[in-house]
BALOTI-167729 format. One line per 10 residues: number of its first residue (from 1); their letters; for each residue x negated, y negated, z negated of N, C-alpha, C. Coordinates in nm, 3 decimals. Example, Ala and Ser with C-alpha at 12.3 -4.5 7.8 and 13.67 -1.06 7.14 Angstrom:
1) AS) -1.319 0.569 -0.780 -1.230 0.450 -0.780 -1.320 0.330 -0.780  -1.285 0.225 -0.708 -1.367 0.106 -0.714 -1.290 -0.003 -0.787;
//
This chain:
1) XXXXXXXXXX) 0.890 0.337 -0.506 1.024 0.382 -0.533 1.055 0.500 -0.443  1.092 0.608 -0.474 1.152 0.755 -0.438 1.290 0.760 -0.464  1.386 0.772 -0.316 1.492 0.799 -0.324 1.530 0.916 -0.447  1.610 0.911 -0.528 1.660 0.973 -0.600 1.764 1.075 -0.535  1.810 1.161 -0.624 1.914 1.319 -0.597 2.048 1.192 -0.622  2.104 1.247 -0.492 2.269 1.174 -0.490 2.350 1.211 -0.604  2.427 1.096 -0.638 2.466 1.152 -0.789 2.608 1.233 -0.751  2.663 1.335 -0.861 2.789 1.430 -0.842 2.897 1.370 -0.801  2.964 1.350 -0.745 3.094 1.332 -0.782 3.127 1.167 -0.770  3.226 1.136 -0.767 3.316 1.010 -0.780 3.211 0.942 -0.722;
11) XXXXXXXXXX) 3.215 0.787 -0.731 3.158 0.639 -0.635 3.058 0.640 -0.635  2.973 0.692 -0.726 2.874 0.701 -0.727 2.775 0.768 -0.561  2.871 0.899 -0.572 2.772 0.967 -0.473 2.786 0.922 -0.348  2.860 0.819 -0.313 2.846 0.723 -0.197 2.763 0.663 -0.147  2.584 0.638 -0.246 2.534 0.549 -0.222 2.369 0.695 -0.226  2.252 0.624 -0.195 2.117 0.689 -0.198 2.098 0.632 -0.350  2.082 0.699 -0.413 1.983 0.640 -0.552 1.833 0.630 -0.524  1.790 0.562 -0.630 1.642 0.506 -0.610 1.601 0.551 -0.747  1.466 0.629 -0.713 1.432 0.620 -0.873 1.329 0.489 -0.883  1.324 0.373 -0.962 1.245 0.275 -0.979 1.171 0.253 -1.096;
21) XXXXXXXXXX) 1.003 0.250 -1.042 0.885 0.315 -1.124 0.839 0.152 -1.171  0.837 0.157 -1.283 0.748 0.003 -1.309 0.613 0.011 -1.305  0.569 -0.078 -1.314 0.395 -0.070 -1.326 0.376 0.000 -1.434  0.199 0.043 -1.432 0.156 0.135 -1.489 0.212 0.255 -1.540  0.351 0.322 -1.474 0.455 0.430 -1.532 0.468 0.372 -1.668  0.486 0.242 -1.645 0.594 0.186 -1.788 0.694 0.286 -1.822  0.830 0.270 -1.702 0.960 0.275 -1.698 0.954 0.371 -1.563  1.118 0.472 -1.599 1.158 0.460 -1.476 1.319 0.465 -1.478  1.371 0.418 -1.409 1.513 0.403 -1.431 1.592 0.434 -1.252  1.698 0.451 -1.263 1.799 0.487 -1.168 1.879 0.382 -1.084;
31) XXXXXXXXXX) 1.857 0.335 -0.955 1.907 0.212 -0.922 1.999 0.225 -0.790  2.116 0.214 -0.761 2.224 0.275 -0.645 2.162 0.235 -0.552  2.039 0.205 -0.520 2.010 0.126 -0.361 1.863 0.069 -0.385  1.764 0.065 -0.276 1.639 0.029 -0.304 1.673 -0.130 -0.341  1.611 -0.139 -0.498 1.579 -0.314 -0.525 1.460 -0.415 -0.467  1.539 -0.521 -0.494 1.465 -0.635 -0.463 1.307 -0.664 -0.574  1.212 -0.640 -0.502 1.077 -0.636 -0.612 0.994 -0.773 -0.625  1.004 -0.820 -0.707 0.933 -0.988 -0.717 0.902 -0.984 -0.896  0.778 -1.082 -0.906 0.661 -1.085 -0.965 0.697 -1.238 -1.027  0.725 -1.287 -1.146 0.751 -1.410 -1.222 0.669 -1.425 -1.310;
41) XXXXXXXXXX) 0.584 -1.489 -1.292 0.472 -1.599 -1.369 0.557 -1.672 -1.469  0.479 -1.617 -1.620 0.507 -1.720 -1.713 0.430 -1.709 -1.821  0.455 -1.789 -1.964 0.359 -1.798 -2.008 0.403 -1.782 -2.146  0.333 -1.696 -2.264 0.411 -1.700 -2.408 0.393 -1.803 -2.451  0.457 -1.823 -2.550 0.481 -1.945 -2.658 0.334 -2.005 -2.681  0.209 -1.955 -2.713 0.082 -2.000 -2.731 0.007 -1.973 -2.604  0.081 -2.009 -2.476 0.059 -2.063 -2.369 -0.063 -1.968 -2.287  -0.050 -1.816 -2.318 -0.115 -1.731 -2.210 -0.015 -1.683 -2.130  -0.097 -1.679 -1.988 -0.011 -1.655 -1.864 -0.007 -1.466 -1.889  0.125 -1.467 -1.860 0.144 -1.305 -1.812 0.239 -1.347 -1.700;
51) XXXXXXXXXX) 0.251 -1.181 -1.659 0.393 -1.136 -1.566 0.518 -1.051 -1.569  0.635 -1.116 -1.553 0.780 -1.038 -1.554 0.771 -0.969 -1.440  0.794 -0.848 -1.420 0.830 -0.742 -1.319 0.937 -0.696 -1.273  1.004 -0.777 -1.207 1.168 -0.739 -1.180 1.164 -0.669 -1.045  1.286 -0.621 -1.086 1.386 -0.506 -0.953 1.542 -0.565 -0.978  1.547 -0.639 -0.896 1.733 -0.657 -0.937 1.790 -0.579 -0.775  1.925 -0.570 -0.730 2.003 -0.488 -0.689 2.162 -0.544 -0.652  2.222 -0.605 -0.574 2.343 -0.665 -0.561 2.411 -0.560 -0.507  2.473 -0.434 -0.586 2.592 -0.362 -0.521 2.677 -0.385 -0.498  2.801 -0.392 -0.412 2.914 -0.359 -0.404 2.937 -0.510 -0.480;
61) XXXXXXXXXX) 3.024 -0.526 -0.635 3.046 -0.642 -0.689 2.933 -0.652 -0.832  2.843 -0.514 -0.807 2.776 -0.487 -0.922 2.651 -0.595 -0.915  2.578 -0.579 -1.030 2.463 -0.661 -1.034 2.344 -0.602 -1.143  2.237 -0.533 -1.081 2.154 -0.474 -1.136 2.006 -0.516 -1.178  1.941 -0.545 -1.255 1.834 -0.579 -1.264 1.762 -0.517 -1.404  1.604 -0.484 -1.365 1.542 -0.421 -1.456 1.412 -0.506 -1.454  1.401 -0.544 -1.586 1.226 -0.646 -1.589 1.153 -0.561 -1.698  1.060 -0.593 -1.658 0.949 -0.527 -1.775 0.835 -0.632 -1.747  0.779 -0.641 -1.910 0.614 -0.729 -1.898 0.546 -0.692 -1.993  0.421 -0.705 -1.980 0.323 -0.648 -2.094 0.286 -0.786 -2.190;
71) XXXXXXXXXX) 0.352 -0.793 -2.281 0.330 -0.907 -2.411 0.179 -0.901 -2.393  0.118 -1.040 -2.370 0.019 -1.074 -2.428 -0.020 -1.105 -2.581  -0.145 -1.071 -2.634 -0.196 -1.073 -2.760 -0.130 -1.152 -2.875  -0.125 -1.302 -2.810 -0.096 -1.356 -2.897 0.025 -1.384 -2.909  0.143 -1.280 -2.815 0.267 -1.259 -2.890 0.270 -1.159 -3.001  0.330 -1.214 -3.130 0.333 -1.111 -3.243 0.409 -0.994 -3.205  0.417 -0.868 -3.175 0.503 -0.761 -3.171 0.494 -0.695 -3.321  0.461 -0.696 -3.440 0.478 -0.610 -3.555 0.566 -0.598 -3.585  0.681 -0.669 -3.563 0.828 -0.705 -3.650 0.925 -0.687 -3.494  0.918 -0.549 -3.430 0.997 -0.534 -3.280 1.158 -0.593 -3.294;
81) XXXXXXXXXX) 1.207 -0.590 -3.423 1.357 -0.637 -3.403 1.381 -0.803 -3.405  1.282 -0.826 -3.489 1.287 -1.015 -3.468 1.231 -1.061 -3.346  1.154 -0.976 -3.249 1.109 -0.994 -3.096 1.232 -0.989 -3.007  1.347 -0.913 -3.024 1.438 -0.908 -2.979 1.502 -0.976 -3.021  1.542 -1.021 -3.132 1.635 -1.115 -3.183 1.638 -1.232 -3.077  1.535 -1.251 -3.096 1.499 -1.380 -2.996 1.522 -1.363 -2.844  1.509 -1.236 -2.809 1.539 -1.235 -2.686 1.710 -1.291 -2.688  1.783 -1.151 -2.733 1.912 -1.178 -2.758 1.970 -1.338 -2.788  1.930 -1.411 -2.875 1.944 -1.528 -2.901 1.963 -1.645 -2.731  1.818 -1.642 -2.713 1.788 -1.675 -2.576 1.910 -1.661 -2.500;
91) XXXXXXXXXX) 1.886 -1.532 -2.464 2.038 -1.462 -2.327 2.168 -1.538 -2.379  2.180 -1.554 -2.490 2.327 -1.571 -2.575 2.376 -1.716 -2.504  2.234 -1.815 -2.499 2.281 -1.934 -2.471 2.351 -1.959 -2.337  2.350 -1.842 -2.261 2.420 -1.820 -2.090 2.538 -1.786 -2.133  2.571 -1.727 -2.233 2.715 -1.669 -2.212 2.845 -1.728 -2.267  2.986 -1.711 -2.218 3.076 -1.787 -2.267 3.063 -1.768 -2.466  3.077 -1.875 -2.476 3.076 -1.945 -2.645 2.978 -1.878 -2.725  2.898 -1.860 -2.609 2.695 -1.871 -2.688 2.711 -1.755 -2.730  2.794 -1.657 -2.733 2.732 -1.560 -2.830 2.746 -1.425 -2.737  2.696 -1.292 -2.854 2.788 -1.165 -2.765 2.876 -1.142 -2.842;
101) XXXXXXXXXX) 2.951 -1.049 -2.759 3.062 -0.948 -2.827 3.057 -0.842 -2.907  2.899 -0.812 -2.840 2.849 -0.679 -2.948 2.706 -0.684 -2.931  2.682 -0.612 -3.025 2.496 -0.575 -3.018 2.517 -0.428 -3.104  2.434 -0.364 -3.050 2.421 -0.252 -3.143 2.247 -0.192 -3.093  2.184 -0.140 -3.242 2.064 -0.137 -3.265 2.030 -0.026 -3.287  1.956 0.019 -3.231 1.914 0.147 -3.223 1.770 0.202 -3.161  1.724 0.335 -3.115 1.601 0.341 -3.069 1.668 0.421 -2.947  1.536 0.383 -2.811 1.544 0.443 -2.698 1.420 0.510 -2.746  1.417 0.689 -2.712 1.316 0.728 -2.712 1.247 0.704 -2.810  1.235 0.666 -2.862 1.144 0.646 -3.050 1.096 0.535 -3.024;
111) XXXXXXXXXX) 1.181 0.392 -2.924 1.111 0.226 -2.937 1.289 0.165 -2.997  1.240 0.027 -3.085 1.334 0.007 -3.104 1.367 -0.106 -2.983  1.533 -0.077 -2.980 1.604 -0.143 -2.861 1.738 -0.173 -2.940  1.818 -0.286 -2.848 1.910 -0.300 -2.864 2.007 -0.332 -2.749  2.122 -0.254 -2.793 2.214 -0.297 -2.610 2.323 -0.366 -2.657  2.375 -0.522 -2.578 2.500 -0.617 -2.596 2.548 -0.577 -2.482  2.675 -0.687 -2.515 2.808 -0.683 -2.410 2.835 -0.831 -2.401  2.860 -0.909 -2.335 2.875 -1.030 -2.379 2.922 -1.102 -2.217  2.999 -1.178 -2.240 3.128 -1.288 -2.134 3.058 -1.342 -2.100  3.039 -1.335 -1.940 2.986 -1.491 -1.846 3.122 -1.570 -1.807;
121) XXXXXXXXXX) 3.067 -1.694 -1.808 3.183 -1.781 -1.698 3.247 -1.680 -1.642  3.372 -1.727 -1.569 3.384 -1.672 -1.399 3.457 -1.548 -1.465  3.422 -1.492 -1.565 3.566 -1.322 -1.582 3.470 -1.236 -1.576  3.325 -1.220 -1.540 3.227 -1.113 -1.556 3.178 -1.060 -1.696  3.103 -1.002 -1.688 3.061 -0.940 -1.834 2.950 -0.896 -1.835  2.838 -0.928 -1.922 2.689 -0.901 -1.919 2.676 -0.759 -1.989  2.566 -0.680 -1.941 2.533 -0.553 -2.048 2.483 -0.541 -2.000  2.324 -0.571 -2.145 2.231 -0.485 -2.165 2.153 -0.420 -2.244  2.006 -0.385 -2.189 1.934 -0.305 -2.300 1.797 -0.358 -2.336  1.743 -0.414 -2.401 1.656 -0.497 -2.421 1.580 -0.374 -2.551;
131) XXXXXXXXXX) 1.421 -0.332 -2.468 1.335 -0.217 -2.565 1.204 -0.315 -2.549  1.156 -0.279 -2.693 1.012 -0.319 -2.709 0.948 -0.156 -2.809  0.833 -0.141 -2.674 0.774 -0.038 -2.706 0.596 -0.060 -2.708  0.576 -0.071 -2.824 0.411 -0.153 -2.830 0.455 -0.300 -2.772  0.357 -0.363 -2.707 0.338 -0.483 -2.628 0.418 -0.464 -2.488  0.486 -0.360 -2.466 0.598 -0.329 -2.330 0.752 -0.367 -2.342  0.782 -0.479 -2.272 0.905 -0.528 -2.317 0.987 -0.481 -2.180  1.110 -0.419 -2.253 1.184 -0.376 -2.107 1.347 -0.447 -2.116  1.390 -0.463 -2.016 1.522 -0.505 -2.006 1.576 -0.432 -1.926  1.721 -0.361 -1.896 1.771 -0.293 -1.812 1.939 -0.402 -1.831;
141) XXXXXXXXXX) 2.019 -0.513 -1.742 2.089 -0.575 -1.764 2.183 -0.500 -1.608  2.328 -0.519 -1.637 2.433 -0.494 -1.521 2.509 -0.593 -1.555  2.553 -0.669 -1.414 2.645 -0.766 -1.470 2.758 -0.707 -1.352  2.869 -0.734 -1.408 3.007 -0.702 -1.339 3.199 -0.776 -1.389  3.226 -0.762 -1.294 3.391 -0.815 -1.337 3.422 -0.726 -1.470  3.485 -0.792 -1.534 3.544 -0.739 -1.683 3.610 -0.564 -1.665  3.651 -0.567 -1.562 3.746 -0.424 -1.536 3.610 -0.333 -1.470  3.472 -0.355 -1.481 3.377 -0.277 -1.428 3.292 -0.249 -1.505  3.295 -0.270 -1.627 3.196 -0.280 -1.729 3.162 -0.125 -1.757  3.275 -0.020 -1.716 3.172 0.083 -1.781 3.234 0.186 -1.645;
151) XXXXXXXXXX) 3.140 0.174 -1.555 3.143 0.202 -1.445 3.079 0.348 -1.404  3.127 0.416 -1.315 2.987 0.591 -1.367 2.814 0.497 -1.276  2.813 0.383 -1.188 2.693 0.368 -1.190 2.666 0.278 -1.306  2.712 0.197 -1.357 2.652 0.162 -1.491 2.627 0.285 -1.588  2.701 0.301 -1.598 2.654 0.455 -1.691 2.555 0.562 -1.652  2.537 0.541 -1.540 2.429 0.617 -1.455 2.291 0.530 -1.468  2.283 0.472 -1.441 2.189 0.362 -1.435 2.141 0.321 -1.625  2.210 0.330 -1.701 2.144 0.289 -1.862 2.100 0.424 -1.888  2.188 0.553 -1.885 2.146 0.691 -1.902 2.019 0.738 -1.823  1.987 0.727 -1.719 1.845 0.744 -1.635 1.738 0.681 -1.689;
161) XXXXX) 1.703 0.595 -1.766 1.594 0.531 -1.813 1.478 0.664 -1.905  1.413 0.590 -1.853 1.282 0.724 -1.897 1.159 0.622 -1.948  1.116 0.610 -2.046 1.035 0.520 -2.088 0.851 0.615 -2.053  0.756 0.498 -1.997 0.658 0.607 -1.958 0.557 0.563 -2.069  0.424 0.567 -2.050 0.308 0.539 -2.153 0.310 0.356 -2.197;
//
């Protein structure tokens, strides 16, 4: 991770940015402060072991985290929006009355992705971006109080994403 160019203006430029590189120049994305880097063992549905690659980040009241993993084989990726579905589905069951508030579908960079909004307990609010590019599954999630949801480092931080090979 390489400190990043301080961002312009307003709350932002209070803090060092980080630019944060995933393995193999997956990803690189924009993070207000060097993250926390840890390695989660798990296993797909037909029970081969891979690894989640997280960077999460506790700012201020913010909450940052970026995972990426390389799908093993015998996860199907041909059908990238029903791979997500399921992700989405999954996440949904954390949030107040199971569901989100929004999803909207679209492509990062020519992979298809999709970014929600969706109510935790407690008055916070989830948002993220969930891309599958080949067998490269990325998540970029901010969690924050309801009145922070579109913050210039949240907005800084989803806009910086750079998808690599």
């Amino acid at each position: 991770m390489l400190p990043a160019a301080m961002a312009a203006g307003g709350a932002a430029a209070q803090s060092t940015w980080y630019a944060v590189r995933g393995p193999d120049h997956s990803f690189i994305v924009d993070m207000p402060g060097e993250p926390v880097y840890k390695v989660i063992d798990t296993r797909s549905a037909g029970g081969t072991a891979f690894a989640y690659h997280s960077y999460s980040l506790e700012y201020r009241r913010l909450s940052f985290v970026a995972q990426t993993a390389l799908y093993p084989a015998d996860v199907d990726v041909r059908q990238p929006r029903l791979n997500l579905q399921s992700v989405l589905d999954d996440r949904a069951q954390r949030l107040a009355g199971g569901k989100w508030t929004s999803v909207d579908w679209r492509d990062v960079q020519g992979a298809p992705a999709a970014e929600s909004v969706g109510s935790v307990q407690g008055g916070s609010v989830l948002r993220q971006l969930v891309v599958l590019k080949g067998r490269r599954y990325l998540s970029l999630a901010y969690l924050a109080p309801a009145d922070a949801l579109r913050t210039p480092e949240a907005d800084r931080f989803f806009k910086s994403l750079r998808l690599g090979a």
